[in-house]
PDB file of N, H, CA, C and O in Angstrom:
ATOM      1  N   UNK A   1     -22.988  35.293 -47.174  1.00  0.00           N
ATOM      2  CA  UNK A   1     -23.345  33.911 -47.052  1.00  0.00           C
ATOM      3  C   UNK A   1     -24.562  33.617 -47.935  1.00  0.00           C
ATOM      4  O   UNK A   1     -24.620  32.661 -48.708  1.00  0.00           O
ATOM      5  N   UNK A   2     -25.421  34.425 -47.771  1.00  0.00           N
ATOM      6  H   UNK A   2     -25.373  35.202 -47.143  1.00  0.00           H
ATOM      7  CA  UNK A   2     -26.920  33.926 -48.563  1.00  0.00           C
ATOM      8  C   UNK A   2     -26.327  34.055 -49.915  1.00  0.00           C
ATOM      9  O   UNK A   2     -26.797  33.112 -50.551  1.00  0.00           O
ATOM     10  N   UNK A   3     -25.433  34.828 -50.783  1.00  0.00           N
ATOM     11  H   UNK A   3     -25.051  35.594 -50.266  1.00  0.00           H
ATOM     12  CA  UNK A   3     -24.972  35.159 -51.933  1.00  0.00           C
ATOM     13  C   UNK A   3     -24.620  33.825 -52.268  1.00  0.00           C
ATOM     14  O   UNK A   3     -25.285  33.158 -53.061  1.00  0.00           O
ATOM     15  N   UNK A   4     -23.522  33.378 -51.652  1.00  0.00           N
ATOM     16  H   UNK A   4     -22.982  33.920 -51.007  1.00  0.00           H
ATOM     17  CA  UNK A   4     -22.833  32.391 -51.553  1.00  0.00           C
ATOM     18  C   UNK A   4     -23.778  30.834 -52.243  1.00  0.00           C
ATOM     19  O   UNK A   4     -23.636  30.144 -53.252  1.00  0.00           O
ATOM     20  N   UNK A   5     -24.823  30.813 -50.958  1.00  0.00           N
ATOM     21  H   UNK A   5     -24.938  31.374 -50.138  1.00  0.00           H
ATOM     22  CA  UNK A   5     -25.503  29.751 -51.149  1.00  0.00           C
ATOM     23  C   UNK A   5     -26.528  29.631 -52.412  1.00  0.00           C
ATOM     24  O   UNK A   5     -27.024  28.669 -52.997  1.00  0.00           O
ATOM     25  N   UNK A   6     -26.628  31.176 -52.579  1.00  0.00           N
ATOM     26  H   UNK A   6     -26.225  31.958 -52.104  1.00  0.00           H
ATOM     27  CA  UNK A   6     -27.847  31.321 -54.317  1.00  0.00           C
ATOM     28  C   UNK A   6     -26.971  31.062 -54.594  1.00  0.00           C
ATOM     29  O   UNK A   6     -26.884  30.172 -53.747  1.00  0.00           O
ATOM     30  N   UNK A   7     -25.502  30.969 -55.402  1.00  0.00           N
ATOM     31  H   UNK A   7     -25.573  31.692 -56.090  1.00  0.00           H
ATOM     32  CA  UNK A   7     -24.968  30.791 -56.060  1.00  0.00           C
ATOM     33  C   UNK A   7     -24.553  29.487 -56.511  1.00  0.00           C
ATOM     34  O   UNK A   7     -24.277  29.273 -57.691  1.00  0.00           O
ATOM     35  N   UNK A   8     -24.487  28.412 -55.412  1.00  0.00           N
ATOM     36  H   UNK A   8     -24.710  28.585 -54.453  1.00  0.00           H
ATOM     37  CA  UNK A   8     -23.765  27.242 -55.264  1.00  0.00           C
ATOM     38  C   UNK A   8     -25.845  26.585 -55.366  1.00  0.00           C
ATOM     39  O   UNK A   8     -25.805  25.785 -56.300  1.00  0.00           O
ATOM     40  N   UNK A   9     -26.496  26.603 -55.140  1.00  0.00           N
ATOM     41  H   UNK A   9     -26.529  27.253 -54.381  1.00  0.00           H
ATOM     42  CA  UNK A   9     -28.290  26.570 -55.560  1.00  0.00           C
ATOM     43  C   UNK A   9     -27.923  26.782 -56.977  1.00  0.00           C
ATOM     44  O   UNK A   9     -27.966  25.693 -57.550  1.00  0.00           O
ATOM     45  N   UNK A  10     -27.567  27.774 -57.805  1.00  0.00           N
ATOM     46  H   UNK A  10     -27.532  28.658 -57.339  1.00  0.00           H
ATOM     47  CA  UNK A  10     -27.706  27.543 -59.216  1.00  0.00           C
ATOM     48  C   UNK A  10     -27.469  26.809 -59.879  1.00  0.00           C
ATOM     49  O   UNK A  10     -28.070  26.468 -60.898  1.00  0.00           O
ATOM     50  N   UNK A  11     -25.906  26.152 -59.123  1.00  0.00           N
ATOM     51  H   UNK A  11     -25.418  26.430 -58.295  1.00  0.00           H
ATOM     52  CA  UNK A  11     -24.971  26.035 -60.228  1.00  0.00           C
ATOM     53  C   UNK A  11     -23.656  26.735 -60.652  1.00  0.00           C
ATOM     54  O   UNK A  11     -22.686  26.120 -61.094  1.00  0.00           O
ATOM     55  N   UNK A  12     -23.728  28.492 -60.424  1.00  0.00           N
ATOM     56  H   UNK A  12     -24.516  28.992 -60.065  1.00  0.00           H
ATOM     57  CA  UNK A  12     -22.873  28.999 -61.184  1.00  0.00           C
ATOM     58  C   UNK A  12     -21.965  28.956 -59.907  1.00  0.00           C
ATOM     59  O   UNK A  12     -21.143  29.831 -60.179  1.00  0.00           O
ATOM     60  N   UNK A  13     -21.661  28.520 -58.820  1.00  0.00           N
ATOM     61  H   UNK A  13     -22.329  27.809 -58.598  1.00  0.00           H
ATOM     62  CA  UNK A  13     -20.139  27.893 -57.857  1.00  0.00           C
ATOM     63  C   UNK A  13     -20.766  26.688 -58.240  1.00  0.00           C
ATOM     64  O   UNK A  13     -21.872  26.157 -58.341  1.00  0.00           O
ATOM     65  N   UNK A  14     -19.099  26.423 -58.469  1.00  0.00           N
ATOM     66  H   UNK A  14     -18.200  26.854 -58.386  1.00  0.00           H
ATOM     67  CA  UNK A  14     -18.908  25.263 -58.842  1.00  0.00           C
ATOM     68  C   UNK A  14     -18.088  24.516 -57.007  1.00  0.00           C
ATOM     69  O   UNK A  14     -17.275  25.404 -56.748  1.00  0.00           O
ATOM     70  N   UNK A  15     -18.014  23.798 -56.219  1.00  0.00           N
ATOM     71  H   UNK A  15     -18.674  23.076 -56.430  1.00  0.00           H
ATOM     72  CA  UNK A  15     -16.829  23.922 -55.404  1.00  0.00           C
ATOM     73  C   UNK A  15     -16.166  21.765 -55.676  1.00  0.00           C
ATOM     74  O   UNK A  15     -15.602  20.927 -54.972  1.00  0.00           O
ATOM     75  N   UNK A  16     -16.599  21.817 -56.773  1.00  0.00           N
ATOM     76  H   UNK A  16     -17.057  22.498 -57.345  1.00  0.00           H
ATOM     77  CA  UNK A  16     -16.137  20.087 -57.051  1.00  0.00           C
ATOM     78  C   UNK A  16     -14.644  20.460 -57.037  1.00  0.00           C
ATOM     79  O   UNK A  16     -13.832  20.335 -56.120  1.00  0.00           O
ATOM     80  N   UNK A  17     -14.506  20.877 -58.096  1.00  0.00           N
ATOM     81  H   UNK A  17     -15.165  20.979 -58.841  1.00  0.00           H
ATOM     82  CA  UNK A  17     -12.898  20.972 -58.611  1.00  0.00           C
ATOM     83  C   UNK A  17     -11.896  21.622 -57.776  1.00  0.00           C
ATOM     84  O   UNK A  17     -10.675  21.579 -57.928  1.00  0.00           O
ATOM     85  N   UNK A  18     -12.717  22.369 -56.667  1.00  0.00           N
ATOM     86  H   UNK A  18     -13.709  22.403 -56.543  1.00  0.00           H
ATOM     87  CA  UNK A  18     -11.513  22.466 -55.570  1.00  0.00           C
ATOM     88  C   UNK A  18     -11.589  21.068 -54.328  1.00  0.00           C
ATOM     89  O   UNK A  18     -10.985  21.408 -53.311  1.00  0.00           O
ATOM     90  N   UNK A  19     -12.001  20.077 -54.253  1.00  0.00           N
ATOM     91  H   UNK A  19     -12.492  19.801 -55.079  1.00  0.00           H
ATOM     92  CA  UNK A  19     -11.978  19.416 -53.645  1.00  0.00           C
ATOM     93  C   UNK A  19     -10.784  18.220 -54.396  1.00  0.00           C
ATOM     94  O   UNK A  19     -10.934  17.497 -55.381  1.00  0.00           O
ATOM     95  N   UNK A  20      -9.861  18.350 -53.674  1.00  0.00           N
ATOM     96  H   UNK A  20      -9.739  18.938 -52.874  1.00  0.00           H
ATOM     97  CA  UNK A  20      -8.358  17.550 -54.156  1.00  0.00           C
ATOM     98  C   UNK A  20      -8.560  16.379 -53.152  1.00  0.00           C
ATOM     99  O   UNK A  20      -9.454  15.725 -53.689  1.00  0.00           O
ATOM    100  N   UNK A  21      -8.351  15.985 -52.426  1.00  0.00           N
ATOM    101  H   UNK A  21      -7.624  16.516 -51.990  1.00  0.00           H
ATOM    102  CA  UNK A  21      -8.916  14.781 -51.253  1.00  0.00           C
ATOM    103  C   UNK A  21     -10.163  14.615 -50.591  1.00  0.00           C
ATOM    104  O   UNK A  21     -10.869  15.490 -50.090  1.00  0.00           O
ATOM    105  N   UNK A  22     -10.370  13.259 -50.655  1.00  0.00           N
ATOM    106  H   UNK A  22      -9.796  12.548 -51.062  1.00  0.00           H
ATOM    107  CA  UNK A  22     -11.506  12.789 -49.403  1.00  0.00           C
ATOM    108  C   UNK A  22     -10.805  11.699 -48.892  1.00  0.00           C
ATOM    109  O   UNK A  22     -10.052  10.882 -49.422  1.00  0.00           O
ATOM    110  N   UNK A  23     -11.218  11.859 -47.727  1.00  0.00           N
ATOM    111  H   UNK A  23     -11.830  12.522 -47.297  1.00  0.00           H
ATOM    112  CA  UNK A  23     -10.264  11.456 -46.350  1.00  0.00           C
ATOM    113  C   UNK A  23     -11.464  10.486 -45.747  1.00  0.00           C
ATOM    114  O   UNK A  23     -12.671  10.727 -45.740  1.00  0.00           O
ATOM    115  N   UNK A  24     -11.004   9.709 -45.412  1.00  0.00           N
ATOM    116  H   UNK A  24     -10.023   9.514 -45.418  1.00  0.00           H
ATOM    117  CA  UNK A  24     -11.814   8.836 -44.290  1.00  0.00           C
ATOM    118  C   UNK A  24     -11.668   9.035 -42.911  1.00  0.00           C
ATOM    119  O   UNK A  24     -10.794   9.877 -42.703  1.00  0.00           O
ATOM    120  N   UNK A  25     -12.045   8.711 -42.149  1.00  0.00           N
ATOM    121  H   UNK A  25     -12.755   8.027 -42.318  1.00  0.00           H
ATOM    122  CA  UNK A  25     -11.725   9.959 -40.234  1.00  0.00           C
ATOM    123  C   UNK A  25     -10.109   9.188 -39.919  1.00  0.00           C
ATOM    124  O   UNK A  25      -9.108   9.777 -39.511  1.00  0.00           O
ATOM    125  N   UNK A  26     -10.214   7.972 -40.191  1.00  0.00           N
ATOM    126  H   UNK A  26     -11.027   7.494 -40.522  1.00  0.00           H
ATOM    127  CA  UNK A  26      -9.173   7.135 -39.930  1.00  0.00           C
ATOM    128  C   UNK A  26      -7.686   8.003 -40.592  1.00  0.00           C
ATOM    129  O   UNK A  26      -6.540   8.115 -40.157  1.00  0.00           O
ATOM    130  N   UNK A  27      -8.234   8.405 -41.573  1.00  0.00           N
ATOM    131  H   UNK A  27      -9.165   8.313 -41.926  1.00  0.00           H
ATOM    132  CA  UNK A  27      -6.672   9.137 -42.462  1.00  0.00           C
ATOM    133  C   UNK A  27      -6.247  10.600 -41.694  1.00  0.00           C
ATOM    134  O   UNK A  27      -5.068  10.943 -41.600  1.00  0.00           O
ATOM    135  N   UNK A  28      -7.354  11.397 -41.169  1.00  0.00           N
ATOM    136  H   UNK A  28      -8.311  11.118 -41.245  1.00  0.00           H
ATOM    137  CA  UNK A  28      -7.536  12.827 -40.664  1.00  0.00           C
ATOM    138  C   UNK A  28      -5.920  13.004 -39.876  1.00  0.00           C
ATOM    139  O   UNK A  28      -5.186  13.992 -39.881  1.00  0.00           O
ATOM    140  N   UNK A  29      -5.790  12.158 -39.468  1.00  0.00           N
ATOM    141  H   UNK A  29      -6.386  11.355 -39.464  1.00  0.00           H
ATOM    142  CA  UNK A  29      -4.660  12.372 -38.077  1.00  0.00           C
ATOM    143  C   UNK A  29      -3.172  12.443 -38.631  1.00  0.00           C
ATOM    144  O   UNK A  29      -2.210  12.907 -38.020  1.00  0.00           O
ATOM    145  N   UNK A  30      -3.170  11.841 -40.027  1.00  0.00           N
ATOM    146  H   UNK A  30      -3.952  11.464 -40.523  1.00  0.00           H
ATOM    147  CA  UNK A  30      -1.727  11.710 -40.633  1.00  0.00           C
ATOM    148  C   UNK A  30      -1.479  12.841 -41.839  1.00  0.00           C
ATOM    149  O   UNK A  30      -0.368  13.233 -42.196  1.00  0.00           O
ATOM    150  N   UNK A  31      -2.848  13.307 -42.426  1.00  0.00           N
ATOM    151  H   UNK A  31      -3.751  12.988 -42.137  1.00  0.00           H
ATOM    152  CA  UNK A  31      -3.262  13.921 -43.546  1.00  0.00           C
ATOM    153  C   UNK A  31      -2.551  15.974 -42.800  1.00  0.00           C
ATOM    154  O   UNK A  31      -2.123  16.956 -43.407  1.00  0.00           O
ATOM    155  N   UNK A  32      -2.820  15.657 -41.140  1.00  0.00           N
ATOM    156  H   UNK A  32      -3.167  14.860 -40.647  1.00  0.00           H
ATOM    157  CA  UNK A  32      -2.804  17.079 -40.273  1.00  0.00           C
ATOM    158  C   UNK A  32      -1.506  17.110 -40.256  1.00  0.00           C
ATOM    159  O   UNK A  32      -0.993  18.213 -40.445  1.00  0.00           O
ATOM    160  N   UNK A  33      -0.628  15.955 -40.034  1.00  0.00           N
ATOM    161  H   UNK A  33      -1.044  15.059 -39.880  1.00  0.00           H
ATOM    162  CA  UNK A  33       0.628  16.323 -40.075  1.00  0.00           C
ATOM    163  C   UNK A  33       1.569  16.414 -41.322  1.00  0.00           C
ATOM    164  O   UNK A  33       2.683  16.935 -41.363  1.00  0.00           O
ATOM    165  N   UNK A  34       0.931  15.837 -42.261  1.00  0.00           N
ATOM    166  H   UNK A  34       0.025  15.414 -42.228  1.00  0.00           H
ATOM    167  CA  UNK A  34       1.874  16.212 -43.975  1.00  0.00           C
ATOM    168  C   UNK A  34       1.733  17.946 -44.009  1.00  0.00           C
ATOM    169  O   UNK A  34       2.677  18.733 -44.078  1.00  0.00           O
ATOM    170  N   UNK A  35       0.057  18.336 -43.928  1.00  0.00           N
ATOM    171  H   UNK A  35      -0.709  17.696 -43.872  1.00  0.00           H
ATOM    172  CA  UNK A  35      -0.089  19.579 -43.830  1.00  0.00           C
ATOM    173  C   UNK A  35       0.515  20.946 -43.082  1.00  0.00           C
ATOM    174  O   UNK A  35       0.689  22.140 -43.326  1.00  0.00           O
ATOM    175  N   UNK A  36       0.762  19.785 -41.795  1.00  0.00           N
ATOM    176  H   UNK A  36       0.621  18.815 -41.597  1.00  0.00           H
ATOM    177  CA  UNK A  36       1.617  20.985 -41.205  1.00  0.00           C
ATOM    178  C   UNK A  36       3.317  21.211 -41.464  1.00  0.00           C
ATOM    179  O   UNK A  36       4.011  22.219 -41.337  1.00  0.00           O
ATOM    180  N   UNK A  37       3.696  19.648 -41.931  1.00  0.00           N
ATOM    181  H   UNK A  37       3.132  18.829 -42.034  1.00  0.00           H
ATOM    182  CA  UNK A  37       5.319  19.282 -42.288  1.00  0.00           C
ATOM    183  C   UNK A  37       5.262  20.210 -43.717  1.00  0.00           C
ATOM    184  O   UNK A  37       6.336  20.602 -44.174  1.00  0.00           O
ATOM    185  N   UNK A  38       4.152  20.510 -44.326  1.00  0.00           N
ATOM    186  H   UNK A  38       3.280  20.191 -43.955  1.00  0.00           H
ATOM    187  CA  UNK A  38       4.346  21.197 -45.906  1.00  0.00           C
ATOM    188  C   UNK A  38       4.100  20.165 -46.458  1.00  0.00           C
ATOM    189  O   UNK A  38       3.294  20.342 -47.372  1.00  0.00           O
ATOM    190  N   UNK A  39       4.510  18.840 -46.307  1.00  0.00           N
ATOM    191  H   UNK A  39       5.165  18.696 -45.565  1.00  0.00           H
ATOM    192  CA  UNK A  39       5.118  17.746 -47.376  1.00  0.00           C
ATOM    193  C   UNK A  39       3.949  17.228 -48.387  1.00  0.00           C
ATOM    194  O   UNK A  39       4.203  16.565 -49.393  1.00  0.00           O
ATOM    195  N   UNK A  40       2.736  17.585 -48.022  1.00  0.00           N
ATOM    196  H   UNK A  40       2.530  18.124 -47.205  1.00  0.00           H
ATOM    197  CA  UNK A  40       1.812  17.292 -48.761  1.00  0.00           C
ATOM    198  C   UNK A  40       0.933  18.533 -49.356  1.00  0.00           C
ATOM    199  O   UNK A  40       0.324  19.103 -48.451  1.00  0.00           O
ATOM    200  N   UNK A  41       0.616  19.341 -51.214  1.00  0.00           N
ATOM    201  H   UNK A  41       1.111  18.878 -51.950  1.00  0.00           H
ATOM    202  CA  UNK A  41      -0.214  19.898 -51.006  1.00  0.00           C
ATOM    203  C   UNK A  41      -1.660  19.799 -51.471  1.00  0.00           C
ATOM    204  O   UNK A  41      -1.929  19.509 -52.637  1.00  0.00           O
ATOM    205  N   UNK A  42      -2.424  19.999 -50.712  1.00  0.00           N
ATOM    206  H   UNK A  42      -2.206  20.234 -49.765  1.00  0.00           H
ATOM    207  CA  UNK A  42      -3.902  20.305 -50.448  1.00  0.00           C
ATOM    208  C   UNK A  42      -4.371  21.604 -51.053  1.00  0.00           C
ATOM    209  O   UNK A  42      -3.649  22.586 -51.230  1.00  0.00           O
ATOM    210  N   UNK A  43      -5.738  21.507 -51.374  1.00  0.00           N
ATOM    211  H   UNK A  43      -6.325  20.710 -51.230  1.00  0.00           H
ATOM    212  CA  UNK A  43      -6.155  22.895 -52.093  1.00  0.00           C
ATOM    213  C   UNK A  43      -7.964  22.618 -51.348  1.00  0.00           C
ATOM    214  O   UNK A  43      -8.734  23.568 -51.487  1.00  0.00           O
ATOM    215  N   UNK A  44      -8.360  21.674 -50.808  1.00  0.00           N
ATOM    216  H   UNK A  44      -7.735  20.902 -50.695  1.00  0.00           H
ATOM    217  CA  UNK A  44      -9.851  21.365 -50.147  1.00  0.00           C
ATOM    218  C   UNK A  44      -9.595  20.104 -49.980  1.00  0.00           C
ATOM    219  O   UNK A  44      -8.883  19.343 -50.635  1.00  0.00           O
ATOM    220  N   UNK A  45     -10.336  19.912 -48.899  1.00  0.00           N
ATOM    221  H   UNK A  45     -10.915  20.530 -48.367  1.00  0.00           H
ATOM    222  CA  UNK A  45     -10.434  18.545 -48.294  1.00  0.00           C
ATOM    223  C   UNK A  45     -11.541  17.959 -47.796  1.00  0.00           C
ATOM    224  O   UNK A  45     -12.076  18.709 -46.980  1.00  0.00           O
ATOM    225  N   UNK A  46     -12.300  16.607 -47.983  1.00  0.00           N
ATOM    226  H   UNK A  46     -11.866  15.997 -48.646  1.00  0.00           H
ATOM    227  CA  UNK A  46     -13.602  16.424 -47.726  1.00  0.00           C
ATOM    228  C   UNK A  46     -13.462  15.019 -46.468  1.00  0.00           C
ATOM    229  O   UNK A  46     -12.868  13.972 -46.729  1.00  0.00           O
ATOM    230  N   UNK A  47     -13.811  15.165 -45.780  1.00  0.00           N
ATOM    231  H   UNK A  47     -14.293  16.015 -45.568  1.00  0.00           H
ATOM    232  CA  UNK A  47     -13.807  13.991 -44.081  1.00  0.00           C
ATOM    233  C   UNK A  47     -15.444  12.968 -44.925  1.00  0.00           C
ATOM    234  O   UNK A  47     -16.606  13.368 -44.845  1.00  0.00           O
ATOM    235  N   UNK A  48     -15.074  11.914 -45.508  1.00  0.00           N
ATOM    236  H   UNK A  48     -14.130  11.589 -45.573  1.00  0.00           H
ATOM    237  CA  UNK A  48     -16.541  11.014 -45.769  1.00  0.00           C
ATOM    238  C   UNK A  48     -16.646  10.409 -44.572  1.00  0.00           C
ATOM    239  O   UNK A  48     -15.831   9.527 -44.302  1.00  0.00           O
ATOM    240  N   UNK A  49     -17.809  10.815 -43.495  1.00  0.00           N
ATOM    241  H   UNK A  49     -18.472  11.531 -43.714  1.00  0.00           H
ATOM    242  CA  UNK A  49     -17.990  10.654 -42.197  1.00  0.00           C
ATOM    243  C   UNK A  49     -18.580   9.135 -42.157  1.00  0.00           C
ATOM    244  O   UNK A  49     -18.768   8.577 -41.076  1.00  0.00           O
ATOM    245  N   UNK A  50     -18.900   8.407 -43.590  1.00  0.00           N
ATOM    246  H   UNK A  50     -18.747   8.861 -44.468  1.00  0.00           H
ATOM    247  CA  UNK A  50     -20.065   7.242 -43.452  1.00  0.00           C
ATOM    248  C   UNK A  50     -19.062   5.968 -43.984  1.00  0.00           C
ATOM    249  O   UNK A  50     -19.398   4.886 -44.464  1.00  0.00           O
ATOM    250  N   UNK A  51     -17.980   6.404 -43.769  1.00  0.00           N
ATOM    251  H   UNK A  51     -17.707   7.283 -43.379  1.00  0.00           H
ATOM    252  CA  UNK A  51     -16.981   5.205 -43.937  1.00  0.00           C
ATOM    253  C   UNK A  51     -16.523   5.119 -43.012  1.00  0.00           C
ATOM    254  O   UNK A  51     -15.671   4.250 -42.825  1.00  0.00           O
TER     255      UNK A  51
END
């Protein structure tokens, strides 16, 4: 974990480009079931809690 976090502190993790969706809380509930049907794919997902 501390590795982790010096790393993503530098710069050298990057974790933008794995973030494929941001979800509003309102979307969370329909977004769980594409995921579980398969029908949708996801690679990271971000909940914007201030919408």
């Amino acid at each position: 974990m501390r590795r982790c976090l010096e790393l993503l502190a530098s710069g050298d993790l990057k974790v933008g480009p794995l973030i494929t969706h941001t979800l509003t809380p309102q979307e969370v509930p329909g977004v769980f079931e594409q995921l579980i049907e398969g029908s949708e794919e996801m690679l990271g997902m971000v909940i914007d809690w201030q919408q």
